[in-house]
C-alpha positions in Angstrom: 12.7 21.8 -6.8 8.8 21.4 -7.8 10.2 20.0 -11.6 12.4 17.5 -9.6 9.3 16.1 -7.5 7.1 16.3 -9.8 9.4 14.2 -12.4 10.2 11.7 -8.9 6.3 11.5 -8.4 5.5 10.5 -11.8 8.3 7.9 -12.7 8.6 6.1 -8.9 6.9 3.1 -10.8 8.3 3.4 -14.0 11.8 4.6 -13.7 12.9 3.9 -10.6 16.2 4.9 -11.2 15.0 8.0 -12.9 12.9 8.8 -9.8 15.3 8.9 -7.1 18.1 10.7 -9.1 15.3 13.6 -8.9 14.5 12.6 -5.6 18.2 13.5 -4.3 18.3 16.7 -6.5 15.4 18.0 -4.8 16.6 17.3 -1.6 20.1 18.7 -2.4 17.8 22.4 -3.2 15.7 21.9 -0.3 16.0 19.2 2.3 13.9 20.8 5.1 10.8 21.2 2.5 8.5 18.6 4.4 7.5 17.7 0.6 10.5 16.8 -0.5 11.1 14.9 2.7 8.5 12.4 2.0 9.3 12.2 -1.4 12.9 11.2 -0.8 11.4 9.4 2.4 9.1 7.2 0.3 11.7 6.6 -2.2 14.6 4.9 -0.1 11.8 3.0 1.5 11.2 1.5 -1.8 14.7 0.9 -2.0 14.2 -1.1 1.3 16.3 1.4 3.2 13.6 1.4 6.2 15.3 3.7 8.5 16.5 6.6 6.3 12.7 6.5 5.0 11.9 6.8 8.6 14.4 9.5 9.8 13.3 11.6 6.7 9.9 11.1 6.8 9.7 12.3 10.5 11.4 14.9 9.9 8.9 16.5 7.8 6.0 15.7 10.2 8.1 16.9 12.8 8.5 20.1 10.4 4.7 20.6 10.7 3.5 18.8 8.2 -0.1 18.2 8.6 -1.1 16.1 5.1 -2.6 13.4 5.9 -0.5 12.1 2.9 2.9 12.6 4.4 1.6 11.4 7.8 -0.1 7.7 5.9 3.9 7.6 4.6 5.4 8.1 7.7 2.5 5.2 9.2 3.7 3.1 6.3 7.5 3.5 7.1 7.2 3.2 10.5 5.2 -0.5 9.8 8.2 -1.6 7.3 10.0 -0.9 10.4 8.6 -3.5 12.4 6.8 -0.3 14.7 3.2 -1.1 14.6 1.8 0.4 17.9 3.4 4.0 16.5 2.0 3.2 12.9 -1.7 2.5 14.4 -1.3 5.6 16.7 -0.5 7.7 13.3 -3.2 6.4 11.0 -5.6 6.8 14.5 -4.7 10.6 14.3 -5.5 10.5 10.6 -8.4 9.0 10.6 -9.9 10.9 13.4 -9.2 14.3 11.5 -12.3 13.1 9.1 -10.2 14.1 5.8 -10.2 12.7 2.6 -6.8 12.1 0.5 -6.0 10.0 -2.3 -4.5 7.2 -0.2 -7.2 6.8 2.1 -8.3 3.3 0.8 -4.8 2.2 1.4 -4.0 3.9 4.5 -7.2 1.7 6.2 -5.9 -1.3 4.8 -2.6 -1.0 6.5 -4.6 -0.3 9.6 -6.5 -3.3 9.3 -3.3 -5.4 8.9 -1.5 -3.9 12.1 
């Protein structure tokens, strides 16, 4: 499972094909892994499949996920989705946590454009 996301991770700019054929292999081993829900989250929302990135993505916070990570993708999905009010109230809860993640930079931009 860790190969698969690993290998979806490090070709979703390259390969996208590549990257979403190990996207759906990991979720076929372990769809209620919250990691492997964002992954396969972020990937259909880069196939512009809003809603599925939505459904899967909240699953995993809804699973306990507490990266602020997986909670800036679900923010992100949720804006693609036309639901600002619930993305600001997720990067609110992310921001207030004080926590540094690689995505932070973007996650504030996104703020500042809802």
């Amino acid at each position: 499972v860790l190969a698969h996301v690993a290998l979806a991770k490090l070709l979703q700019d390259s390969d996208k094909g590549r990257a979403y054929y190990h996207a759906t292999k990991a979720f076929g081993l372990a769809e209620a892994d919250p990691i492997v829900l964002d992954v396969m989250g972020s990937m259909e929302l880069a196939r512009g499949n809003g809603a599925r990135s939505v459904e899967l993505i909240e699953r995993a916070v809804d699973n306990g996920a507490t990266s602020p990570s997986i909670r800036f993708h679900y923010a992100k999905a949720l804006a693609a989705m036309g639901r600002s009010e619930d993305a600001k109230k997720t990067l609110d809860a992310i921001f207030a946590e004080n926590r540094i993640f690689s995505e932070l930079g973007e996650a504030t931009a996104l703020r500042e454009t809802l």
